[in-house]
C-alpha positions in Angstrom: 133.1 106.1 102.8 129.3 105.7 101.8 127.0 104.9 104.4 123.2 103.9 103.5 120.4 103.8 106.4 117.6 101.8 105.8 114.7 102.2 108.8 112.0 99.9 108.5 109.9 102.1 111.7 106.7 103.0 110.4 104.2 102.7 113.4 104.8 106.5 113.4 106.3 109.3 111.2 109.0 109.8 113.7 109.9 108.7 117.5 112.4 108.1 120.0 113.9 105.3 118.0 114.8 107.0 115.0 117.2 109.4 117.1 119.7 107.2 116.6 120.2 106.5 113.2 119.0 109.9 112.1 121.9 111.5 114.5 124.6 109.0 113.1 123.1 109.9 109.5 124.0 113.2 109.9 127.2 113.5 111.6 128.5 111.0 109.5 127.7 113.3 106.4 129.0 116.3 108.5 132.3 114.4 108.9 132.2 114.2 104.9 130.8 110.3 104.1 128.3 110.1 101.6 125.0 109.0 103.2 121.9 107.8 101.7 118.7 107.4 103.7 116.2 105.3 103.0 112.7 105.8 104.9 108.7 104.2 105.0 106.6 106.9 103.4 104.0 109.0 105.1 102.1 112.0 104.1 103.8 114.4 106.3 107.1 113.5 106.6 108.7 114.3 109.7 110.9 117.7 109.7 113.9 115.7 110.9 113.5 113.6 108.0 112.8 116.0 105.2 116.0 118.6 106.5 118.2 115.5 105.9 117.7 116.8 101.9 119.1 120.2 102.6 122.4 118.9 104.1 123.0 117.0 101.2 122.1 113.5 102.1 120.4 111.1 99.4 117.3 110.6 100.5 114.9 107.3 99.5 111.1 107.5 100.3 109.3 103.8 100.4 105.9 103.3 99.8 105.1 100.1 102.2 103.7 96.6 101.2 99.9 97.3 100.8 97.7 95.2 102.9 95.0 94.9 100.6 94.8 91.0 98.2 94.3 93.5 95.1 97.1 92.0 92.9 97.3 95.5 90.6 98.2 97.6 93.5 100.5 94.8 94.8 102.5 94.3 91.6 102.8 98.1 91.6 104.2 98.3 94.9 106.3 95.2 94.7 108.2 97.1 91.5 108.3 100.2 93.5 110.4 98.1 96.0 113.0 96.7 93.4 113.4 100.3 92.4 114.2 100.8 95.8 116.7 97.9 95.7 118.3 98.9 92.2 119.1 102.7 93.8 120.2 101.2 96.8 122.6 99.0 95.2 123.7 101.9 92.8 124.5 104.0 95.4 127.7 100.9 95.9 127.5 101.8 100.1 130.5 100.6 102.1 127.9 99.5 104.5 124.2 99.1 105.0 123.0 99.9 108.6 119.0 98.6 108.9 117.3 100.1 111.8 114.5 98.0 113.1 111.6 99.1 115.7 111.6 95.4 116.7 113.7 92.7 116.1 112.4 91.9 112.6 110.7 94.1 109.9 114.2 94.1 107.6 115.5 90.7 106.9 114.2 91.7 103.3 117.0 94.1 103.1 119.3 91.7 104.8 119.1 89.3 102.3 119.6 92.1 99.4 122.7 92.8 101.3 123.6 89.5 101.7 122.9 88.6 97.5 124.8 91.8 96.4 127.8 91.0 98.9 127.3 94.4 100.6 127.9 94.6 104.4 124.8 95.5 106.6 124.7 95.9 110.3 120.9 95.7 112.2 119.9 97.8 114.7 117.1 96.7 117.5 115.6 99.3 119.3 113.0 97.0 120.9 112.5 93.0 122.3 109.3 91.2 123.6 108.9 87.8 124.9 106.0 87.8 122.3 108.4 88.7 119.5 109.5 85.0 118.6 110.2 84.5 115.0 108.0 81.1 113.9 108.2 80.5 110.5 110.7 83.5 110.0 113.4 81.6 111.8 115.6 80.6 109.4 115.2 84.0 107.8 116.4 86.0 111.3 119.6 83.6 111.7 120.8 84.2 108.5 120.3 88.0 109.0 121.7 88.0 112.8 125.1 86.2 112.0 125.5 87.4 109.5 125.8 90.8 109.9 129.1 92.5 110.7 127.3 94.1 113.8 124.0 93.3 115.7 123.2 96.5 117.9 120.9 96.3 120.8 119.8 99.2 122.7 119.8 97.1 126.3 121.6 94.2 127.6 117.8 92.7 128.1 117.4 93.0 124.7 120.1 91.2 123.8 119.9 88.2 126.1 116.4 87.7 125.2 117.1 87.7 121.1 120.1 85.6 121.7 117.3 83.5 123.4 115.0 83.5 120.6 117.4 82.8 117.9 118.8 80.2 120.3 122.3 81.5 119.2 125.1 83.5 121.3 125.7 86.2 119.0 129.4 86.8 118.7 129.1 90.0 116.9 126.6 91.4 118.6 126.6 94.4 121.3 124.9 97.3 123.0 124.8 100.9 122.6 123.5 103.7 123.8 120.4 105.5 122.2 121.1 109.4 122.5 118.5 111.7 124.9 116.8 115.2 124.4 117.3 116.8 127.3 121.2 118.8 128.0 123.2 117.7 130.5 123.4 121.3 132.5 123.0 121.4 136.1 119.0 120.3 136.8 116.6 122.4 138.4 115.6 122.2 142.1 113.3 119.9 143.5 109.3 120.9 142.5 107.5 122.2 145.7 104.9 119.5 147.2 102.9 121.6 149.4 100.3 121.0 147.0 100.7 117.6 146.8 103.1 115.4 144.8 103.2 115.0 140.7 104.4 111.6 138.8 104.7 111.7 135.0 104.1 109.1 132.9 106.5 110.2 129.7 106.0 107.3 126.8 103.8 107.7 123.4 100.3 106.4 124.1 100.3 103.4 122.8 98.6 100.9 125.7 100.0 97.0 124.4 103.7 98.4 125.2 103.2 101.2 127.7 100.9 100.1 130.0 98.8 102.8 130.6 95.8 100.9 131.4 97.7 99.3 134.4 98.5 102.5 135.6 94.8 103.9 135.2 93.6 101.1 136.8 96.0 101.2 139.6 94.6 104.8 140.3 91.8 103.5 140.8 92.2 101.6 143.4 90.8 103.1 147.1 94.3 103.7 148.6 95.6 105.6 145.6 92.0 107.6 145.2 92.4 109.0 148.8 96.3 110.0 148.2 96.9 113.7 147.4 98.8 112.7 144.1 98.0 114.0 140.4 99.5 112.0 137.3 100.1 113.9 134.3 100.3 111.8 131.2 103.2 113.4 128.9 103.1 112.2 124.7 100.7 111.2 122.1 99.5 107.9 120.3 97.2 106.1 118.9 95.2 104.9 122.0 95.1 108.8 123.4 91.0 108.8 122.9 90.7 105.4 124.1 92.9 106.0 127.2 90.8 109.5 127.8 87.4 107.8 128.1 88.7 105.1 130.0 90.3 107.7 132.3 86.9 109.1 132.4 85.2 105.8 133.2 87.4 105.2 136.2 86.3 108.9 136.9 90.1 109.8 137.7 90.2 113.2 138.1 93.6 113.8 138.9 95.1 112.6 135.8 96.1 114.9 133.4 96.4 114.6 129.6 99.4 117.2 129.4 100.3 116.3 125.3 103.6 116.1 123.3 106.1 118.6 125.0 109.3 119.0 122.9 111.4 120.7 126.0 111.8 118.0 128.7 113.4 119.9 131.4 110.0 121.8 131.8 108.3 118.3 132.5 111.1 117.8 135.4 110.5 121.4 136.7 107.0 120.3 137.5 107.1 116.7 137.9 108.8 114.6 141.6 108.6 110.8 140.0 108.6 109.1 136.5 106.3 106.3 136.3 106.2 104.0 133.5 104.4 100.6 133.7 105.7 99.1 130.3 104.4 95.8 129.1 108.1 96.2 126.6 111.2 98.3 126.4 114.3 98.4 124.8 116.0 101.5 126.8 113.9 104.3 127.3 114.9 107.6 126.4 112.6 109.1 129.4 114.2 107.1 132.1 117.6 108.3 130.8 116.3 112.1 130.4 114.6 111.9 134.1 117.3 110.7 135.7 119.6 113.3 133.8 117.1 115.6 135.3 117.8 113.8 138.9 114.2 112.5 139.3 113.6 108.8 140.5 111.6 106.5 138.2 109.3 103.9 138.8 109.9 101.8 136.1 108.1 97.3 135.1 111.4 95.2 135.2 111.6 94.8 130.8 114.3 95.7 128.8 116.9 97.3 130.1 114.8 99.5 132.7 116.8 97.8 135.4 119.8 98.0 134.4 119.8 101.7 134.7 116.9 102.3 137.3 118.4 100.5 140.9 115.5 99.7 143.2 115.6 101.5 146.5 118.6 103.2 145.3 117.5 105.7 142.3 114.1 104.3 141.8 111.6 101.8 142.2 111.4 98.8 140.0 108.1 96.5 139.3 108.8 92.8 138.7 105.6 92.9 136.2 103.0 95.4 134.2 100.3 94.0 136.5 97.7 96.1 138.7 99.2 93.5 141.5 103.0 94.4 141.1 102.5 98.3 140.4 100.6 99.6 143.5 102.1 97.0 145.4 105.8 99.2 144.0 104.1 102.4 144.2 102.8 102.0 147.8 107.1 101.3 148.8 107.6 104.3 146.9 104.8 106.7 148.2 106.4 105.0 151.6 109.6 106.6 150.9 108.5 109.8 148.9 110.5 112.1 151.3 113.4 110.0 149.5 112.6 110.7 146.5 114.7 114.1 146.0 118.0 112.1 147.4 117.0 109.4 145.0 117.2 111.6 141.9 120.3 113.0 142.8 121.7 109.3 143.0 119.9 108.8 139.4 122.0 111.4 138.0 125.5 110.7 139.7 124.4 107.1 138.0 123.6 108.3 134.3 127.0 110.6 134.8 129.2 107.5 135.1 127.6 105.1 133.0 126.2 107.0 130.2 128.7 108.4 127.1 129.4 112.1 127.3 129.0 111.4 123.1 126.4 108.3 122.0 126.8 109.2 118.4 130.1 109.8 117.8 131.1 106.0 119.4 128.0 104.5 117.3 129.6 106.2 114.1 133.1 104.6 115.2 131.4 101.5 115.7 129.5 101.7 112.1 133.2 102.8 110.8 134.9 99.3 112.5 132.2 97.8 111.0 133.2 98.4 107.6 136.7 97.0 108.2 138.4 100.1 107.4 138.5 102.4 110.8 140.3 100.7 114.1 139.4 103.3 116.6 137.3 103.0 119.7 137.7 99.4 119.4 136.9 98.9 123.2 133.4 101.6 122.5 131.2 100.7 125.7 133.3 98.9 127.9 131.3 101.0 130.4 128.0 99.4 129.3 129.7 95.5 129.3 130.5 96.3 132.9 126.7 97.3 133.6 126.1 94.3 132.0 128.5 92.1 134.6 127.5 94.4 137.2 123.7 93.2 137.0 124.5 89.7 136.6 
């Protein structure tokens, strides 16, 4: 079968959510499919990108939509586009899977799909209550239904773009995004003699992550008198303004600690995850930490709290606000001799729920998607009874 993987991500030249349909890329041209990738351009492609080339998979680099009114450089780029189109549709794929940051970005390639009779599936690794569609309404129905598959990364997700579109979304379901991290035994519990550590393991990008909640819960008198230290773990585009506001608040137990590619050595060193997130679809850190069996203090968006059970494997916070984080932070500080106990229960949790193999039951998904594969039909029957289980 041919396969063709359209990813419309381009806030960055690779992250978390391109794991998933660069992984089913791959294995699907390992199991011997034809594959064709198509990708936004950026200077420096990422590694995991360009390697795709040496494995023998087409790949298809886009030049975006300028943003400038210059009608020259538009027309230019508007051709470049159809050329995309015209190789696309040479390329005669038995499906078209469009991987979206958001829960729009590729109803362009939708409706190509939908003009040229090819089947497409969407992919959403992320919803927001500000993400509602406006004038693009009509536009996101006809892409949603009708697309063999619509795949959400949480059940949140889901429910709130089934909300949106004000539409139930027969064909649509969740899957599991795959992690970075192995599965081995963890190692033991960090030493706090010296006082305890939370990471904060997300890109730095404030609007969705929240790191200016976080700062400015520091801040506060109770937390400032607390032996704690925060290490901030990743990189973005608001790393300089999150450093000088850190600086500001004069915080000087929190830690800029970069991009770090092996995560167990974060969870050697680290007792709690703490992410305040404005948004979320499933966050591969709360999956990795808990593989790692540390608790997580995670905002109540997406589908943090579906995996992360307050009191039980974590802490969760009803809202990204100063007011709802230290108010969940002080219960947690409360029960931080728990906190070991609590891990352990995170990782009996990700052991049951969690697919030994995320990628090879998205593949057999894409496959069934295509009408021409039958196996796996039940796929995450573990995740639909998550999904009962928090209702």
């Amino acid at each position: 079968m041919k396969f063709a993987f359209v990813t419309t991500m381009d806030g960055y030249p690779w992250g978390g959510s391109e794991e998933l349909w660069h992984r089913a890329a791959v294995r699907l041209k390992q199991e011997g499919h034809e594959v064709l990738a198509s990708v936004i351009f950026w200077p420096k492609l990422s590694e995991n990108v360009t390697g795709m080339k040496d494995m023998g998979i087409k790949l298809q680099v886009r030049h975006p939509y300028p943003r400038t009114l210059s009608r020259r450089i538009w027309n230019k780029a508007s051709r470049h586009r159809l050329r995309c189109y015209s190789e696309l549709r040479r390329f005669d794929p038995d499906l078209v899977v469009i991987c979206q940051g958001h829960n729009s970005g590729g109803f362009d390639w939708a409706k190509l799909c939908r003009d040229a009779e090819i089947p497409y599936v969407m992919i959403i690794q992320c919803n927001s209550e500000a993400f509602w569609f406006g004038d693009l309404l009509d536009s996101a129905l006809a892409t949603y239904k009708q697309a063999k598959r619509v795949f959400c990364v949480s059940q949140g997700n889901l429910d709130l773009l089934r909300m949106q579109l004000g539409e139930m979304l027969l064909n649509a379901e969740v899957v599991w995004n795959p992690w970075n991290v192995s599965c081995e035994t963890p190692s033991g519990w960090p030493d706090h003699a010296n006082g305890w550590r939370l990471a904060c393991v997300a890109r730095i990008e404030v609007g969705a992550k929240g790191h200016d909640v976080l700062l400015k819960t520091l801040a506060l008198p109770e937390w400032r008198a607390r032996d704690v230290e925060v290490n901030l773990y990743g990189a973005g585009r608001d790393d300089l303004a999150v450093r000088r506001y850190a600086e500001m608040l004069q915080l000087t137990n929190v830690n800029f600690r970069g991009h770090v590619r092996n995560v167990r050595s974060i969870w050697e060193q680290n007792h709690l995850l703490v992410m305040p997130s404005r948004f979320e679809g499933l966050p591969l850190a709360l999956v990795e930490a808990m593989w790692c069996a540390r608790p997580a203090l995670v905002t109540d968006v997406g589908g943090n709290a579906e995996l992360c059970v307050d009191g039980v494997t974590g802490f969760v916070a009803p809202a990204a606000t100063v007011a709802s984080v230290s108010s969940t932070l002080g219960r947690a500080w409360e029960l931080r001799d728990d906190w070991e106990s609590m891990g352990k229960a995170g990782r009996s949790r990700v052991e049951e729920l969690v697919p030994n193999d995320p990628i090879g039951v998205f593949c057999e998904r894409l496959k069934t998607a295509t009408g021409q594969s039958v196996a796996l039909n039940e796929a995450i029957g573990d995740r639909k009874a998550l999904s009962e289980e928090r209702l």
